[in-house]
N, C-alpha and C positions, 0 to 999 in steps of 0.2 A: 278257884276252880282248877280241877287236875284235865287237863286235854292229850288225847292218843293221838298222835299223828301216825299216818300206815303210809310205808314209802321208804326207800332207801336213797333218791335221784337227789341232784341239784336240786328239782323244784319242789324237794320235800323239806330239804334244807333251809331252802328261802324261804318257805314256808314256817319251821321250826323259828326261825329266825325274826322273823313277823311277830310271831305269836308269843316268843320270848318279851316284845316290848310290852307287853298290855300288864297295865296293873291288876286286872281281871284272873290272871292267870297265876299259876301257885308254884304246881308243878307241871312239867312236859316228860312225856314216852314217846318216842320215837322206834316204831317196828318196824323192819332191825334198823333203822337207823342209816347211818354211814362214819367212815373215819371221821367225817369232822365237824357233827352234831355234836358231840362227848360234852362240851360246854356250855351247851345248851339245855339240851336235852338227857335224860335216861334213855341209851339205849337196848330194846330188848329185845330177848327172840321169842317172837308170836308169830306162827304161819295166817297170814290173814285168810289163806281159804280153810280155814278151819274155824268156823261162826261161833259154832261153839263155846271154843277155847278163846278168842276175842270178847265174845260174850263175857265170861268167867272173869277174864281181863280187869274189863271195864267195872264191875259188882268189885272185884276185890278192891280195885285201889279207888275207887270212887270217880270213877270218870266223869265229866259233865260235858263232854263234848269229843267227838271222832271225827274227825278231819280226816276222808281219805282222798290219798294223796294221787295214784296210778289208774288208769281205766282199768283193768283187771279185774280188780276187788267189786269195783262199780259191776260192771256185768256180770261179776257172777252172783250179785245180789247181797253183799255184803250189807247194805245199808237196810235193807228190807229186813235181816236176821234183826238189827239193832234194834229197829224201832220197835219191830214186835215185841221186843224185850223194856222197852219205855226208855230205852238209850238214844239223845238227839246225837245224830249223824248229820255230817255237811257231806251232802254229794246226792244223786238220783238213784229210785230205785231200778233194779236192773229193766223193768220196761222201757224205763224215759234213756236209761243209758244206752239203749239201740239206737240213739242218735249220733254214737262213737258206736259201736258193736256191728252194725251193719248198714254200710252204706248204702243196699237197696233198700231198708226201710228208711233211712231222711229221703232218700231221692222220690222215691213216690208219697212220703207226706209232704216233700217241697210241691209234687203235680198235683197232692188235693186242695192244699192252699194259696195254689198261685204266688209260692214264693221263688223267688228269682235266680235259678242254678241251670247247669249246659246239659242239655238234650241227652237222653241216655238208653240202656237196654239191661237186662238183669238176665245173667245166662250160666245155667251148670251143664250145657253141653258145648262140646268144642266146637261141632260145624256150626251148630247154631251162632256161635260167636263173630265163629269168621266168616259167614255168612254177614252180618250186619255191618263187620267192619268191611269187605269186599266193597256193600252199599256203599257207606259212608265216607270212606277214604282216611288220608290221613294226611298229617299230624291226627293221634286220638289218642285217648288216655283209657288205659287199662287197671284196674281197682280187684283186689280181691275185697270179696264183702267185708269178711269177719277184721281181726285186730291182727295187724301183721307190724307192730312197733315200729311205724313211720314207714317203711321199706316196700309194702304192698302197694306201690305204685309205681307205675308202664309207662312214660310219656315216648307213642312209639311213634318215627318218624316215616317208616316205612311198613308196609305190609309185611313182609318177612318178619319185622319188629314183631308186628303187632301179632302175627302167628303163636312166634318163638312164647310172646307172652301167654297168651290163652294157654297152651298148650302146657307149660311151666306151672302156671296160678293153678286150673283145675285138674294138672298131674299131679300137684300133691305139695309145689314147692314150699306153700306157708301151711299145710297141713291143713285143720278144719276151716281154718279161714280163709282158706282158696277153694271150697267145695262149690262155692259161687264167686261168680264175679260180674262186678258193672262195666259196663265201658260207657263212655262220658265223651262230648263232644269237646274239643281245644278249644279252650276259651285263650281270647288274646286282652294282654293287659298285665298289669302291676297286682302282686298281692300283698296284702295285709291281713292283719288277724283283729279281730274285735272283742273281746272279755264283757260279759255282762252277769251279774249273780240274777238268780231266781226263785220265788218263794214260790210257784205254781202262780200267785196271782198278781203277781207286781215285779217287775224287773230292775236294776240297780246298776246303770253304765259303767263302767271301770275304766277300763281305757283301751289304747289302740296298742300294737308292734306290729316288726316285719323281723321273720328273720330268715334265715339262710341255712336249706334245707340239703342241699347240696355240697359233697363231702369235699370240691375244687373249687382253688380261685375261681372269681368271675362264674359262680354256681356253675359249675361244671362234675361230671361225672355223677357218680350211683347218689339216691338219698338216704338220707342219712336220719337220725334221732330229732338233726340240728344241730349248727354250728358256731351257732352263734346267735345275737337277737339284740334289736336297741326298740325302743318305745320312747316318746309317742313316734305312732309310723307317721311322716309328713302328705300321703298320700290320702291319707284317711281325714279332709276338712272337716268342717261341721257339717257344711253340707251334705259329705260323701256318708257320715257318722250319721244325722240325723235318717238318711234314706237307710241303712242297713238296721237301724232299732226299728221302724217305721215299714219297712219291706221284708226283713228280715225276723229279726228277733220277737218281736211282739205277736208276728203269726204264726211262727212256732210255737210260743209259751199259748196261746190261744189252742192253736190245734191239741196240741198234748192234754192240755185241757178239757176238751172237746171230747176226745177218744178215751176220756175215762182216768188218764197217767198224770198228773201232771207233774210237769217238773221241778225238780229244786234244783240247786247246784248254782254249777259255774256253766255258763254259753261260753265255748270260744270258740268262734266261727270265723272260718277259713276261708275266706272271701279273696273273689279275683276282681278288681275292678276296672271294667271292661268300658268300652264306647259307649256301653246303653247305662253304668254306674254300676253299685257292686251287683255281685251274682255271689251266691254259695256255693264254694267249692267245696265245703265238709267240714262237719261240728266233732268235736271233742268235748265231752262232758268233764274236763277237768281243767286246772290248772295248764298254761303248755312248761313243757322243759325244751327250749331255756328262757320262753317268754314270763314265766314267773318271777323267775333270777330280775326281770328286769321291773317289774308291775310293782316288787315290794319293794324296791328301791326307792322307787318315786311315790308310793304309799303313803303320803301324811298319817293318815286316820289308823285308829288301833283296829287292826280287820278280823279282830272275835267276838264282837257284837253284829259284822254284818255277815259271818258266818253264824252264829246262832240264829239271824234273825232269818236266813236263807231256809232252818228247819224248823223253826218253829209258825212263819210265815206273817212276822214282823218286818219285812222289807222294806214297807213304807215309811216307817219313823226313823229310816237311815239313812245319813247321807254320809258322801266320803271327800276328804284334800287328797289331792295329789301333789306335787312338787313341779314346778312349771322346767326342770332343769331335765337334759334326755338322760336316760342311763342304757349301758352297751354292753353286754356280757362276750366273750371270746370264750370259745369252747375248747381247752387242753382236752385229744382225744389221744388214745394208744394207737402207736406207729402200727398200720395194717387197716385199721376200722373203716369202712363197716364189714372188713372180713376177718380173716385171724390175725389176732393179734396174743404177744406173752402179758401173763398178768402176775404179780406178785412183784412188779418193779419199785422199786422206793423213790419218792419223790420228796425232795429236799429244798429249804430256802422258803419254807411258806410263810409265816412269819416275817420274814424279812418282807417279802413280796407281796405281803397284803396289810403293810402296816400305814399306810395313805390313808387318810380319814376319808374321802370319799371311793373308798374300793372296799370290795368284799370277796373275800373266793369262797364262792359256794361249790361243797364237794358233790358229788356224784358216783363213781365206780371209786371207791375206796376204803379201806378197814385200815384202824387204828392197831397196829402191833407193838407193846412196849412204847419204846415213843419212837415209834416210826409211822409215817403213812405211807401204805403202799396202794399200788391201783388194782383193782380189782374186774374194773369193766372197759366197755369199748368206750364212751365217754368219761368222765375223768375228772376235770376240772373246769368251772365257770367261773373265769375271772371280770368281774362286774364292776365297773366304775360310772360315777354318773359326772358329768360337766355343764358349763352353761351353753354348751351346742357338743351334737355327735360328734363334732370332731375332735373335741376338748376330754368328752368322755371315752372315744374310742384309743386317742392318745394314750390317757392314764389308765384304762386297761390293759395294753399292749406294754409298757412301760412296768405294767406288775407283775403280767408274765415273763417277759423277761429276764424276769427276775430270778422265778421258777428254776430249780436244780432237777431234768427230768428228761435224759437224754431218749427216753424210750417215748415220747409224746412229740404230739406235733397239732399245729393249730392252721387254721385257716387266716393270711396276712390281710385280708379285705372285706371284713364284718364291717357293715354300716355302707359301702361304695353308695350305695341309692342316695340316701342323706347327705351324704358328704360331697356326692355332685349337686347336688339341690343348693346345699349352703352353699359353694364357691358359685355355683352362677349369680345366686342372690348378692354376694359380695362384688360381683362384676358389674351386675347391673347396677 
């Protein structure tokens, strides 16, 4: 089978990488790819919002499967151009993908189902906004609706904040995706994220991360893409796991159902887990970046039968292994990100620095020139290692990086801190 993967990021990579193991597999396209899919993968230049020529793609080289990779392509209906064409795509059609596309439609399908997320308001005028947040007060969390690449989110601590925000979101700062915005009540507690695939009628648990969304030690300052990511998250029991498929997931795959869309893909829900147990803070219809980097690390099972089985709506007859060991990704980003930063730097020593059998660097902002890789984007490099505890694996991540020849990058020294105090008390007590 020939597979297209659509994406340039880390988590296209880890993806490419996945799907490299399956005996299933023949050839891989990766569009465009990144500097350091080349071994893996062919990569090519295909504009994925041109369906068409995607289309054309797929018929010439015999594609048997489209993995996409980015929210993007999902909302603008990529998947929907495919099928009509009898091309099995992994991912939702742009309807169900409004569950990433606009946060006012999850949040009011979370109020027709009684699923469990923080009190909220949907507003494209500005008094109206600060009108409600005046009500309600603050700490409160300000949301542009549409797709603002991790960044369209306000957690304001004061009124003046939460002004500055409104005022910012629907003057235009993230452009269409600020033409609305939610504002959402502060939930207090620990987050985690939860992965689940689904066929519209049967869902398929993956597993749990947490990762670190904030660009400062000690999650501190602007948000960021992410900065890092380890799995499993230790906050997430089974018990905490069986309430979020059970309060969460299953009633979304029902509703979507229900209203006619249903969904396929990938769940990953953005859960806070609060006093009362999780709540949904906000779904993503794809893989995350960099919680992917970490999902296919502990990945047993060959995951292109349970992505074909996600579009064809064989979900049932698959099960998946995981690896009981955690893995940690650390995120090499470009000196400045998330604001400007130079790009075209050369980054050296990789090879040397990911030559650990339990490590991987998966690329992300990078192009292969001659044999050089240079960086390309505000994120950069996911150095991934797995151990038999976070601290084993956050260790031998940090130990790869270091390695890294990249004077123009800088990484976050404290990916994993939650974990790693968990395990030292357990080893106290």
């Amino acid at each position: 089978m020939n597979i297209l993967v659509i994406g340039s990021g880390g988590r296209e990579h880890a993806l490419v990488w996945k799907i490299s193991q399956s005996p299933l597999v023949e050839n891989i396209f990766a569009a465009p790819g990144n500097g350091g899919m080349g071994n893996l993968a062919s990569c090519i230049t295909l504009d994925s919002s041109d369906h068409c020529a995607v289309v054309n793609f797929c018929n010439k080289e015999d594609i048997g499967l489209v993995v996409v990779g980015p929210e993007v392509p999902l909302v603008e209906g990529l998947v929907d151009h495919l099928e009509a064409e009898k091309i099995i795509a992994f991912g939702p059609s742009a309807y169900a993908a409004q569950l990433e596309g606009s946060k006012g439609f999850t949040k009011d399908l979370c109020a027709r189902y009684n699923i469990p997320t923080a009190a909220y308001g949907r507003f494209t005028e500005i008094q109206d906004a600060k009108d409600f947040v005046s009500e309600k007060g603050t700490p409160i969390v300000i949301k542009a609706d549409g797709l603002a690449a991790g960044k369209g989110v306000i957690i304001a601590e004061t009124l003046d904040q939460a002004y500055t925000a409104i005022e910012d979101i629907l003057g235009g700062q993230f452009g269409e995706a600020g033409a609305e915005l939610v504002i959402e009540e502060f939930l207090v507690g620990e987050e985690a994220s939860f992965f689940a695939l689904c066929d519209g009628e049967n869902i398929l648990p993956l597993a749990t991360a947490q990762d670190h969304k904030q660009v400062g030690e000690g999650d501190t300052g602007p948000n960021t893409g992410g900065m890092g990511a380890y799995s499993p998250a230790p906050v997430m029991t089974d018990d905490m796991t069986d309430r979020t498929i059970n309060e969460i997931i299953l009633p979304t795959m029902r509703g979507m159902k229900e209203e006619g869309h249903p969904f396929k893909g990938v769940f990953f829900a953005g859960l806070m887990i609060t006093a009362k147990g999780p709540e949904l803070i906000e779904y993503n219809v794809r893989f995350g970046d960099p919680e992917c980097q970490v999902l296919m690390m502990r990945m047993k099972s060959d995951i292109v039968p349970a992505l074909l089985a996600c579009a064809t709506g064989d979900l049932d007859q698959v099960e998946m292994g995981w690896h009981d060991t955690p893995a940690l990704t650390v995120v090499m980003a470009a000196k400045g990100y998330p604001g400007s930063y130079d790009k075209n730097t050369e980054i050296g020593n990789l090879e040397q620095a990911g030559s650990d059998e339990n490590t991987f660097i998966f690329h992300a902002g990078t192009k292969k020139q001659e044999d050089k890789i240079l960086a390309t984007g505000g994120r950069v490099l996911n150095v991934t290692s797995v151990g038999k505890n976070v601290s084993e694996a956050r260790n031998a991540a940090y130990a790869a990086l270091d390695q890294i020849d990249w004077p123009q990058g800088f990484c976050r020294r404290d990916i994993g801190w939650r974990a790693i105090m968990r395990e030292r008390k357990k080893t106290v007590t």
